[in-house]
VOBA-1610 file (N, C-alpha, C; in pm, whole numbers, padded with zeros to 5 digits, always signed):
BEGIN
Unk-05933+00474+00237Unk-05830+00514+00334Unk-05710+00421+00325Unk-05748+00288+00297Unk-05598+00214+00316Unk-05535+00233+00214Unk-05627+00247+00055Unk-05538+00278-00072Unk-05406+00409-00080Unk-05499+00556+00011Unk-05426+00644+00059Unk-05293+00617+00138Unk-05308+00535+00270Unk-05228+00513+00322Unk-05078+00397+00237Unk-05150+00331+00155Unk-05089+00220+00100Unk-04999+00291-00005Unk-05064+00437-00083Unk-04947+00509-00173Unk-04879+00576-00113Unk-04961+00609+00059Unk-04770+00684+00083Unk-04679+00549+00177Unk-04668+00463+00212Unk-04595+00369+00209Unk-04504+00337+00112Unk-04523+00273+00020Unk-04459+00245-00062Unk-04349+00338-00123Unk-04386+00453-00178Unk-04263+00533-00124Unk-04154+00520-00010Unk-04181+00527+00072Unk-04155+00533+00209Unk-03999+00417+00231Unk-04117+00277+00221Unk-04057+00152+00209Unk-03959+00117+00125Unk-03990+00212-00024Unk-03875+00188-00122Unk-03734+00290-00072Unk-03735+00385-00017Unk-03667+00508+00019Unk-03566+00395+00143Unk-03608+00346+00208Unk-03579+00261+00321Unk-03524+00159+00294Unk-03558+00067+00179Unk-03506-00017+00134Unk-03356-00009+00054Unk-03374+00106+00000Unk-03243+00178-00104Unk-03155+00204+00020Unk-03152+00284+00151Unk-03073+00345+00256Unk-03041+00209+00231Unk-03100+00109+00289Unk-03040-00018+00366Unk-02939-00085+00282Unk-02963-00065+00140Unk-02858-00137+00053Unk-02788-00072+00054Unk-02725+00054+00036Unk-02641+00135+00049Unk-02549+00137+00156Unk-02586+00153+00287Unk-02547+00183+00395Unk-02517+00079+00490Unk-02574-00072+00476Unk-02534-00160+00574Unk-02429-00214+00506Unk-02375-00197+00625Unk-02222-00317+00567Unk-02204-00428+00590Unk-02361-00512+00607Unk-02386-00644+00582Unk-02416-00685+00466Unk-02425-00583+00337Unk-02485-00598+00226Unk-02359-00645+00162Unk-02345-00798+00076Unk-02225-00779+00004Unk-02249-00725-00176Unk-02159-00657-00173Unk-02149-00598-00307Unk-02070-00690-00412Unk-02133-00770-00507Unk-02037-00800-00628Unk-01947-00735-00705Unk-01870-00704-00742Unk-01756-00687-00856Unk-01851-00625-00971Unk-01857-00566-01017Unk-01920-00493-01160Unk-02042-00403-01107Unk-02121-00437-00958Unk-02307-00355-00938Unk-02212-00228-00966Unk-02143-00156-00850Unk-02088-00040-00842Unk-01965+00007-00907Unk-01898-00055-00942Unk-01744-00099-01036Unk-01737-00178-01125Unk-01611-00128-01151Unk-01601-00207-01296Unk-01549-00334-01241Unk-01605-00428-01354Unk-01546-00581-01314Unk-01403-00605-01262Unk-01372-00694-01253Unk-01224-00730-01244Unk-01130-00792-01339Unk-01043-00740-01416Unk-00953-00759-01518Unk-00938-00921-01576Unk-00945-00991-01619Unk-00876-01163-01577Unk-00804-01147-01742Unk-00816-01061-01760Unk-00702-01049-01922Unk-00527-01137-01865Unk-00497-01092-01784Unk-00373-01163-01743Unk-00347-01227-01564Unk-00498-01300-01601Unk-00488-01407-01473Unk-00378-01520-01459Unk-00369-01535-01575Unk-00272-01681-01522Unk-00070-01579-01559Unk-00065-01484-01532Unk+00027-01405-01518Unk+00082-01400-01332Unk+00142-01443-01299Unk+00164-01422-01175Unk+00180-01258-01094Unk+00174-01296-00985Unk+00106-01145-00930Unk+00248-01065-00920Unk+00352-01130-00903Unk+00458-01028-00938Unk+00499-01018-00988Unk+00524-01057-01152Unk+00544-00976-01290Unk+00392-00928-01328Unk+00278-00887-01308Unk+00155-00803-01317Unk+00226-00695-01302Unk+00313-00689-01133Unk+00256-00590-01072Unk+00454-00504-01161Unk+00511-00598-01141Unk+00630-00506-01231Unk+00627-00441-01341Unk+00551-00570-01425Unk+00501-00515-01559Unk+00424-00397-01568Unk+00364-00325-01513Unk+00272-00241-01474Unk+00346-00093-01427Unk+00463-00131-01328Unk+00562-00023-01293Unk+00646-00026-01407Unk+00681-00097-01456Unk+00779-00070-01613Unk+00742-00009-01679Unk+00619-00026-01770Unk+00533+00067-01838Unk+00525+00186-01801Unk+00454+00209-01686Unk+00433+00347-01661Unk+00524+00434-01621Unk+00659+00380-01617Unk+00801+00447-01618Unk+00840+00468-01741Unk+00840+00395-01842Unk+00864+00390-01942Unk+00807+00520-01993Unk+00668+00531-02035Unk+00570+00565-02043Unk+00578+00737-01987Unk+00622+00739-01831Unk+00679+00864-01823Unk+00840+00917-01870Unk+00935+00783-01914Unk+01039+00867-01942Unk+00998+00925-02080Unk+00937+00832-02181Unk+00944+00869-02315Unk+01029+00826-02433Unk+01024+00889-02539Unk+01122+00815-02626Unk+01216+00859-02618Unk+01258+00983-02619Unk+01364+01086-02622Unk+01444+01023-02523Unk+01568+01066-02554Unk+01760+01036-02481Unk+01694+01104-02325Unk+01734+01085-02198Unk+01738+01112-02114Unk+01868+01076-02029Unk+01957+01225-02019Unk+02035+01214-02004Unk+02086+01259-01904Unk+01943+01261-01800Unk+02008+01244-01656Unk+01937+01133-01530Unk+01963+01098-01464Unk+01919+00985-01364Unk+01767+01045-01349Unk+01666+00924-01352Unk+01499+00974-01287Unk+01543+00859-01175Unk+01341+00944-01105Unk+01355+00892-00951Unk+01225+00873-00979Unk+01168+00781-00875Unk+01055+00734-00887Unk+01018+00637-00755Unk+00877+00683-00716Unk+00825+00594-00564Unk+00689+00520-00626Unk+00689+00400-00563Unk+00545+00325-00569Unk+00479+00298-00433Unk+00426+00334-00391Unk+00339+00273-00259Unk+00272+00226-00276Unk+00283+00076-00213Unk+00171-00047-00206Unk+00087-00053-00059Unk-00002-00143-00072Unk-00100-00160+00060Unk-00184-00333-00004Unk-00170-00401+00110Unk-00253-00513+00085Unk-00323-00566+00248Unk-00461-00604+00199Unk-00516-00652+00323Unk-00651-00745+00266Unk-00697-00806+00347Unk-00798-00917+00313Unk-00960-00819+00356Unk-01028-00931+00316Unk-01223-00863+00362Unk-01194-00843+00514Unk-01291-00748+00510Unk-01304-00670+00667Unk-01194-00591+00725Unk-01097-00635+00614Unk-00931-00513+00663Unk-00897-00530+00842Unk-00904-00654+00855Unk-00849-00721+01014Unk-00685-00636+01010Unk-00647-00564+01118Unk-00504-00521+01122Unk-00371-00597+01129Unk-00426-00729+01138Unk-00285-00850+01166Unk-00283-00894+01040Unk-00369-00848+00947Unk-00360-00920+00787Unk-00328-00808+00692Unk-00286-00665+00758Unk-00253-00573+00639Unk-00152-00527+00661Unk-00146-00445+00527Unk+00052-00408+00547Unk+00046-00288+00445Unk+00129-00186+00456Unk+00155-00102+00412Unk+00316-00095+00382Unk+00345-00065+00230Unk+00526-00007+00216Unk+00493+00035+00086Unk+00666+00062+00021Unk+00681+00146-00073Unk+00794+00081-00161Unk+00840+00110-00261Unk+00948+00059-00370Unk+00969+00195-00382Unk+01123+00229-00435Unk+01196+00311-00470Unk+01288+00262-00603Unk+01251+00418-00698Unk+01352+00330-00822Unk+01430+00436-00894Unk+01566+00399-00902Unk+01646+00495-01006Unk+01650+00436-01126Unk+01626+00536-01224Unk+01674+00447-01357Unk+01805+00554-01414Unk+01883+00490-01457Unk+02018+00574-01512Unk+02005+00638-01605Unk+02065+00772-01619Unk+02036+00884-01724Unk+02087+00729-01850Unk+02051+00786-01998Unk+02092+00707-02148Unk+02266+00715-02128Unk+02312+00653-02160Unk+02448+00627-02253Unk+02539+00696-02098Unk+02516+00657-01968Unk+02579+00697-01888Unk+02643+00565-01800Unk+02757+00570-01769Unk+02826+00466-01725Unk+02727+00460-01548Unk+02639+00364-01521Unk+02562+00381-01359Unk+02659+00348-01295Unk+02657+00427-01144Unk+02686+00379-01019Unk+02626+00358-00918Unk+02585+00171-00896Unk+02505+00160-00871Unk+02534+00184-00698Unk+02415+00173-00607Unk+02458+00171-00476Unk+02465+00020-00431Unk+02530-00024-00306Unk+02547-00148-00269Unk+02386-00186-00222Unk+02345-00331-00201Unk+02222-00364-00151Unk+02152-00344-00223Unk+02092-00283-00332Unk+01999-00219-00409Unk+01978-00371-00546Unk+01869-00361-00549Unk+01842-00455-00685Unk+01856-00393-00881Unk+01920-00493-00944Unk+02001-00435-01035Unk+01911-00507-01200Unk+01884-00434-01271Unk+01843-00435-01396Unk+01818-00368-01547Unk+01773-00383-01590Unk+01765-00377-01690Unk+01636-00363-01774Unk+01590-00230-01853Unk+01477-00252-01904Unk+01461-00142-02024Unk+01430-00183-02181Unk+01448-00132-02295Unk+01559-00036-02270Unk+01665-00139-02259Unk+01853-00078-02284Unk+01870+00041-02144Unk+01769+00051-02085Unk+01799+00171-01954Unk+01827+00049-01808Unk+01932+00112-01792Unk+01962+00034-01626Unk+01908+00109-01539Unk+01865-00006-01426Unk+01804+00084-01297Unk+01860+00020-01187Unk+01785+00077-01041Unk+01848+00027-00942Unk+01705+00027-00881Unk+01655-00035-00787Unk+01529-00018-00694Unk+01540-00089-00561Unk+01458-00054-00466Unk+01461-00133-00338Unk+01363-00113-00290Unk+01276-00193-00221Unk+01134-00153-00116Unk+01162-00155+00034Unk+01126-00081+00067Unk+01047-00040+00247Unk+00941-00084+00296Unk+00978-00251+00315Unk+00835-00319+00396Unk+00893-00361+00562Unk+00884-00280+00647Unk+00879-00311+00737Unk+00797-00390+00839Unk+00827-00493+00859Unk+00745-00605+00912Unk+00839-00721+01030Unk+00793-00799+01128Unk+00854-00902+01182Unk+00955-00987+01107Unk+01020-01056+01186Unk+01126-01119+01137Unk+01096-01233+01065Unk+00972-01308+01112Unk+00870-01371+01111Unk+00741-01384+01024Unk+00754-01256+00974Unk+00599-01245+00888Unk+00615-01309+00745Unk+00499-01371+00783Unk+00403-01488+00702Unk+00419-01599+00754Unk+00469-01636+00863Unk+00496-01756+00909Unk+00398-01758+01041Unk+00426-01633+01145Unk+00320-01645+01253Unk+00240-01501+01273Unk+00148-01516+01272Unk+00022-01413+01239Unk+00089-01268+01376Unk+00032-01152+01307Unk+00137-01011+01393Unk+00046-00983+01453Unk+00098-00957+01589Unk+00061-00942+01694Unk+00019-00770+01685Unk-00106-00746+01704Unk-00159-00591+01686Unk-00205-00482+01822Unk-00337-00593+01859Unk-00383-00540+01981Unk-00394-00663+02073Unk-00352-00671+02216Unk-00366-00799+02304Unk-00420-00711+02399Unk-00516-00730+02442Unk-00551-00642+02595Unk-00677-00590+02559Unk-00761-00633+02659Unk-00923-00536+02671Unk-00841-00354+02671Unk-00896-00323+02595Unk-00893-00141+02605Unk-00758-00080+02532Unk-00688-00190+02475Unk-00562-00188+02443Unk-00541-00095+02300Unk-00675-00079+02261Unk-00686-00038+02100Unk-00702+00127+02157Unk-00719+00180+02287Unk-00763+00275+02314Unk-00636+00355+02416Unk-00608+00265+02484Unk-00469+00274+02584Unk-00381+00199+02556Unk-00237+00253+02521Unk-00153+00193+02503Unk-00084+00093+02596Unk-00086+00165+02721Unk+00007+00121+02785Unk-00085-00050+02839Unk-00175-00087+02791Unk-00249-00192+02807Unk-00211-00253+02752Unk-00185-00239+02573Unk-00125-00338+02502Unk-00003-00421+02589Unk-00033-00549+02560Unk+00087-00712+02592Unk+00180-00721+02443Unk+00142-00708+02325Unk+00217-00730+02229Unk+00344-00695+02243Unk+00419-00796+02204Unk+00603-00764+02245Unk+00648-00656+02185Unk+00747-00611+02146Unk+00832-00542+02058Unk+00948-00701+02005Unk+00898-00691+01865Unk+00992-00794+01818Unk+01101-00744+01743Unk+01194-00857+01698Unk+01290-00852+01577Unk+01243-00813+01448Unk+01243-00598+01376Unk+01194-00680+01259Unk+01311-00695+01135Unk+01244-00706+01035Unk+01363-00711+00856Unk+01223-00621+00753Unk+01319-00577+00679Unk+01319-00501+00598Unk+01246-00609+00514Unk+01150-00640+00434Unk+01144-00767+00312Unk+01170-00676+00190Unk+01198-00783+00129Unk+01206-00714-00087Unk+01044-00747-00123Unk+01011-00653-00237Unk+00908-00667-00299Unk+00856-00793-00316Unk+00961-00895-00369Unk+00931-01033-00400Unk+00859-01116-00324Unk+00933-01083-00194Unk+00860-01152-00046Unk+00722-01114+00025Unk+00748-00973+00020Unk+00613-00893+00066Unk+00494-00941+00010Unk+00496-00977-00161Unk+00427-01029-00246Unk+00358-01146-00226Unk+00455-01237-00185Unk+00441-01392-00156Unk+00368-01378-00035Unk+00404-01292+00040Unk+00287-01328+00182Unk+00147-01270+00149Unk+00118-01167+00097Unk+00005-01134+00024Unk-00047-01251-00034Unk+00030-01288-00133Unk-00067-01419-00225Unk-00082-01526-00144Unk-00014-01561-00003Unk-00018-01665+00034Unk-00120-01682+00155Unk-00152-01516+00159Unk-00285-01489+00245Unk-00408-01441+00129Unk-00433-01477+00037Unk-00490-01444-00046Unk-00543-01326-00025Unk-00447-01216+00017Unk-00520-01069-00005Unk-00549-00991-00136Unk-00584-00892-00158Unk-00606-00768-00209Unk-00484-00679-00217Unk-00378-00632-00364Unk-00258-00596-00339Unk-00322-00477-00436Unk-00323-00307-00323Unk-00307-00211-00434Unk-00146-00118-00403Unk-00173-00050-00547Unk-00070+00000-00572Unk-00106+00154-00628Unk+00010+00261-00605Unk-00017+00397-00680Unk+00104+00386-00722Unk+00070+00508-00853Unk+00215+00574-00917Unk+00200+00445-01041Unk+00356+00481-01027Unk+00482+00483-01032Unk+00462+00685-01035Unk+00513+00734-00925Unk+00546+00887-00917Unk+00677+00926-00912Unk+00671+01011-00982Unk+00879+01075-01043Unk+00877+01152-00902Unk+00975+01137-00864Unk+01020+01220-00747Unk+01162+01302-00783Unk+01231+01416-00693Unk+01360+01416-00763Unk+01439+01359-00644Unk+01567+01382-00673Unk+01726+01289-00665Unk+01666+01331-00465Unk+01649+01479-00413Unk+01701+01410-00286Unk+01579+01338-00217Unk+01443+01301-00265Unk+01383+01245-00202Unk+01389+01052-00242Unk+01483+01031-00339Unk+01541+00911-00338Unk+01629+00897-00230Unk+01741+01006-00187Unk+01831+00994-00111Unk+01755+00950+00019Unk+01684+01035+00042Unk+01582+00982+00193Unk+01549+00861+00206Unk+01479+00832+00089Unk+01440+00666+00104Unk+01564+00605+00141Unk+01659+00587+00082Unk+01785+00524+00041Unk+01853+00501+00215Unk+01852+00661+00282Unk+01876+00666+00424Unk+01771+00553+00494Unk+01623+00601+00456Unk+01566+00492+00533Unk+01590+00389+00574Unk+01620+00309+00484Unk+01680+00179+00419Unk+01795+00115+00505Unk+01886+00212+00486Unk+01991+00162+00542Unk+01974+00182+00740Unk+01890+00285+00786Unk+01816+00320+00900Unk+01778+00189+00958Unk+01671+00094+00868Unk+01614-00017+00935Unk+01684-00109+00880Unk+01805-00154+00836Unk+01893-00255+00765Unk+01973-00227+00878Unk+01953-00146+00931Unk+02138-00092+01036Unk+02106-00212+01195Unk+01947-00274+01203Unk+01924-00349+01318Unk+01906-00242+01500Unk+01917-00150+01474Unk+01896-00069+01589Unk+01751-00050+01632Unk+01662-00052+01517Unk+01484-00044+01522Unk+01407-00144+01507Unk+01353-00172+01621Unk+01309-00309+01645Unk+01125-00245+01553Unk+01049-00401+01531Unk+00886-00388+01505Unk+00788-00403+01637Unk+00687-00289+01658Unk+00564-00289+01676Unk+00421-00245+01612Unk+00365-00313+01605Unk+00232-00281+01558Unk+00223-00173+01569Unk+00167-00203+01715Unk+00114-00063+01774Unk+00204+00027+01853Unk+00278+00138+01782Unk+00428+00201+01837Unk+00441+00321+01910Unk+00274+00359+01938Unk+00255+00491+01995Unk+00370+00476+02092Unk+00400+00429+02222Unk+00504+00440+02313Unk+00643+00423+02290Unk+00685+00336+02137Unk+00791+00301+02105Unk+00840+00402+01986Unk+00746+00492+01944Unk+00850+00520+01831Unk+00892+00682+01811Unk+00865+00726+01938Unk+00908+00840+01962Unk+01043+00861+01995Unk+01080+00757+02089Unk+01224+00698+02131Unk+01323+00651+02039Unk+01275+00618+01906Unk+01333+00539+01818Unk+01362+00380+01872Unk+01306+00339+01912Unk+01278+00166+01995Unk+01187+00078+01920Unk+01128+00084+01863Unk+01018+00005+01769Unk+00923+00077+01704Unk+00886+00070+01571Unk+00816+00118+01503Unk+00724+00028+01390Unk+00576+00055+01287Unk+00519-00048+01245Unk+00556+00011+01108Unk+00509-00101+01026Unk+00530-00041+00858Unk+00484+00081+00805Unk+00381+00106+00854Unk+00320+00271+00880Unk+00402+00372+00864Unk+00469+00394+00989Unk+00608+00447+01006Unk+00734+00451+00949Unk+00719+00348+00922Unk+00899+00340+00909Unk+00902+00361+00712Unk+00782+00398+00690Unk+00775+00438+00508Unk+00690+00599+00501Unk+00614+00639+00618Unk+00545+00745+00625Unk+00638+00883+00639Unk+00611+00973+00544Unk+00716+01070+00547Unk+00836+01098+00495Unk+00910+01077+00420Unk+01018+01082+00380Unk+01129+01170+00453Unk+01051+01262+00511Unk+01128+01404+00572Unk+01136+01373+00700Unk+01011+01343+00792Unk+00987+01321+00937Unk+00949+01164+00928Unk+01080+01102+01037Unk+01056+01001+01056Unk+00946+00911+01139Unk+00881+00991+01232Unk+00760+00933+01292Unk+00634+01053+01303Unk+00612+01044+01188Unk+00473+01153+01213Unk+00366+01039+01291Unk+00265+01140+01334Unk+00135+01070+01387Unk+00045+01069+01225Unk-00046+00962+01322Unk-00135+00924+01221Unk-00304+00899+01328Unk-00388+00866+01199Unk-00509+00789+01263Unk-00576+00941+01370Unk-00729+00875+01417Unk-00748+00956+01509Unk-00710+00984+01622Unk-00686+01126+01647Unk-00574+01176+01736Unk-00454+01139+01706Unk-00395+01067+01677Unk-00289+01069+01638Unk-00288+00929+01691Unk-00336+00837+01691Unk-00365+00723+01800Unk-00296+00614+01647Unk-00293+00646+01542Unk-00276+00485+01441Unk-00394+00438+01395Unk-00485+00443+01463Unk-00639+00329+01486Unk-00685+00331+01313Unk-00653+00241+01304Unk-00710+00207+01134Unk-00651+00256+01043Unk-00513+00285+01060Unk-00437+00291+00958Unk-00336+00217+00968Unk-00430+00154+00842Unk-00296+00011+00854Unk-00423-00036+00701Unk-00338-00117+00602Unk-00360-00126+00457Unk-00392-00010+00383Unk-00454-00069+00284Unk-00514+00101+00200Unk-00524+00231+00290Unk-00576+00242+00408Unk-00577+00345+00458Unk-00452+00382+00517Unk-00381+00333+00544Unk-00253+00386+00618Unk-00121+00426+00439Unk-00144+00329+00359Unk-00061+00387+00266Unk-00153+00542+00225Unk-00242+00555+00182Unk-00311+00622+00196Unk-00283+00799+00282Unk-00269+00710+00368Unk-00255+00842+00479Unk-00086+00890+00443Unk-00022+00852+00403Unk+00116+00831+00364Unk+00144+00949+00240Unk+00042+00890+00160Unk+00045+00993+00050Unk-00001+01095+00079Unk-00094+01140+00151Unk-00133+01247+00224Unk+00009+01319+00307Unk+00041+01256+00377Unk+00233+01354+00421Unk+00289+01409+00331Unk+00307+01291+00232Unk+00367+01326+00112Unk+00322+01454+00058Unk+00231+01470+00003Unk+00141+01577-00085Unk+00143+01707-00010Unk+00134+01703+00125Unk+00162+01775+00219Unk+00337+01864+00226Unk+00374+01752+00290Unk+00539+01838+00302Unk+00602+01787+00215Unk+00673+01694+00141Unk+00718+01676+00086Unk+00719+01760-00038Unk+00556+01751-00114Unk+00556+01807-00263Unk+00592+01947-00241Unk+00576+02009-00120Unk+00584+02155-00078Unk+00776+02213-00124Unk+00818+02089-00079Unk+00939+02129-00128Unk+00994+02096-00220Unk+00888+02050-00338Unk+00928+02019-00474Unk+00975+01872-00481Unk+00990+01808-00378Unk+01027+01636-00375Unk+00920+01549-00463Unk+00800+01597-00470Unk+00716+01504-00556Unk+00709+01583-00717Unk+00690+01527-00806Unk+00701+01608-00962Unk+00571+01547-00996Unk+00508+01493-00984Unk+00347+01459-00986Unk+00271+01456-00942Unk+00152+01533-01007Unk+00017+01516-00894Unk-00027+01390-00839Unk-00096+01374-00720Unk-00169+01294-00677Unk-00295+01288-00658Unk-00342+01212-00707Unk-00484+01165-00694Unk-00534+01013-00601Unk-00489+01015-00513Unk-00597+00913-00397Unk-00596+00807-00430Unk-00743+00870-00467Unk-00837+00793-00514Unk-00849+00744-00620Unk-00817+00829-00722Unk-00807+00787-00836Unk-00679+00691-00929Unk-00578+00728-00822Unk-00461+00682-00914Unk-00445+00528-00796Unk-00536+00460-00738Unk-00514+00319-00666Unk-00583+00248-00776Unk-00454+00134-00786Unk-00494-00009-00868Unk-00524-00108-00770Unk-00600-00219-00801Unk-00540-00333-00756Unk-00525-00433-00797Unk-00491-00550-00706Unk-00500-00704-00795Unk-00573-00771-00656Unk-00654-00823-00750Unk-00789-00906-00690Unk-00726-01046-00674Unk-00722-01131-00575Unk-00728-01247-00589Unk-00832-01358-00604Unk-00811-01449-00732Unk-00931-01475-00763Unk-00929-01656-00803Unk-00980-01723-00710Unk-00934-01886-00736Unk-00953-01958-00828Unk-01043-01906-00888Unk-01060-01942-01077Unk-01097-01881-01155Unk-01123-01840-01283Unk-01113-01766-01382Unk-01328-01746-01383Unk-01378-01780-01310Unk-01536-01826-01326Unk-01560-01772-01165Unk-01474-01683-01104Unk-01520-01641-00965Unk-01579-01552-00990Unk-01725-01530-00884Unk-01784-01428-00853Unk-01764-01367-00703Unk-01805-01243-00649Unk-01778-01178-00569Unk-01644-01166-00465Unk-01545-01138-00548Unk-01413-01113-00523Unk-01420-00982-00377Unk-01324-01031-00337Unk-01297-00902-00218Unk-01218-00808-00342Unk-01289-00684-00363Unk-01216-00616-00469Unk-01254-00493-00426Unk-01192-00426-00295Unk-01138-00256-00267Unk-01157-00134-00362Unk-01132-00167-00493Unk-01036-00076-00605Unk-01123-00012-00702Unk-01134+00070-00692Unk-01191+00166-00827Unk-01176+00071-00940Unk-01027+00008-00976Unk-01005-00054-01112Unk-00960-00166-01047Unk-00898-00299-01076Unk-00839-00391-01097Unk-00791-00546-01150Unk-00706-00613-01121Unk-00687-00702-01287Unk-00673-00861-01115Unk-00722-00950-01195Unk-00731-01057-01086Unk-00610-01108-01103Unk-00570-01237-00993Unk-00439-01292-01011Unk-00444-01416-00918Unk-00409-01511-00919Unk-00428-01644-00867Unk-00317-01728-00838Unk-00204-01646-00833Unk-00024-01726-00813Unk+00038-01619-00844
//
């Protein structure tokens, strides 16, 4: 009888044991059990020529060899956040990039960043909306018992925010040793550059202050979070999260949810020229403190480590 009982156990126990590795999210997962390892081919590459080098190429890559002899457009949406995806440590925005038709005299726009890459000039700018403050004093998300549930509970101020450049956005990432993914580089056409471009000058103009949490503020146009102020190209404050509440969108999931608008209304009116894939088309860069680290916080289907 116990041998009986003892072969259907063991089944049982192994069936139970597999759920538990699977399903608790106390279990930590290394880098390679379920994914592929993490890149360290160009670790000692700093994390923001990786991450340019990477958008160059695959622009490149989509213009081709051939003369192109009219202006392309092109969006990147980034997302970075640390283990456990805490909401005062993630961030969601986007880069925007023109590159100039071949052998055409550019005009560039004012404010916009200016270069150069295999003989094609471009222009680009990013949409990171954040405090005036950020990376210096940690963002204020939820303050208040019930506050994540009722707004009008939240204490968090409405602050001063700024627009940051890629460069900066970057530096606070590496300097919080997060997790930086990225999609695209996606061709868009001319008027969904123009939108961005409005954006831009929208939160450069100082009239839209930052909140985290903006359910009450950003209907009014009074404060809004990075979420927002890059979500949509067409509609400037869609809802998000459940019910429309925000709640956990914020890093990967909130850029995420972003591309989802996108794919939605935007591609509907022909503003996007490439498919999207999610899931499939997120990179990232792992941060990784020496070239001999094991169990990296690593999010990403794919990604390449980086340590400065």
């Amino acid at each position: 009888m116990q041998r009986k009982i003892s072969r259907r156990i063991k089944p049982l126990a192994g069936w139970i044991a597999t759920c538990a590795l699977f399903l608790s999210p106390c279990v930590p997962l290394h880098a390679g059990w379920l994914k592929p390892d993490v890149n360290f081919s160009n670790y000692d590459t700093p994390l923001f020529l990786q991450i340019v080098n990477r958008i160059k190429d695959k622009v490149a890559a989509r213009l081709g060899q051939g003369v192109n002899t009219q202006d392309r457009y092109f969006i990147v949406p980034f997302a970075f956040q640390k283990r456990w995806n805490h909401a005062q440590f993630a961030h969601s925005f986007i880069s925007v990039i023109r590159v100039f038709g071949d052998e055409k005299q550019p005009r560039y726009l004012p404010g916009l960043r200016r270069g150069q890459f295999k003989n094609r000039d471009f222009e680009a700018f990013t949409i990171s909306w954040v405090p005036h403050d950020f990376g210096i004093n940690p963002v204020c998300v939820f303050d208040g018992l019930g506050s994540r549930i009722f707004p009008t509970w939240n204490k968090c101020p409405i602050v001063v925010g700024r627009n940051f450049r890629l460069d900066e956005t970057l530096k606070v990432a590496l300097n919080e040793k997060g997790s930086v993914g990225m999609w695209g580089p996606y061709e868009i056409r001319k008027p969904a550059f123009d939108l961005g471009v409005n954006r831009k000058l929208l939160l450069d103009g100082g009239t839209i202050k930052y909140k985290a949490d903006d359910r009450l503020t950003r209907k009014d146009h009074v404060a809004i979070n990075c979420f927002h102020a890059m979500a949509n190209l067409e509609e400037l404050y869609p809802n998000g999260g459940f019910l429309g509440t925000g709640f956990r969108m914020w890093g990967i999931d909130g850029t995420a949810r972003v591309l989802i608008e996108y794919t939605k209304a935007a591609r509907d009116k022909g503003l996007l020229l490439e498919p999207v894939d999610i899931k499939k088309d997120l990179y990232g860069f792992a941060y990784a403190p020496d070239k001999d680290s094991h169990g990296l916080y690593n999010p990403f289907p794919n990604a390449s480590a980086y340590h400065e």
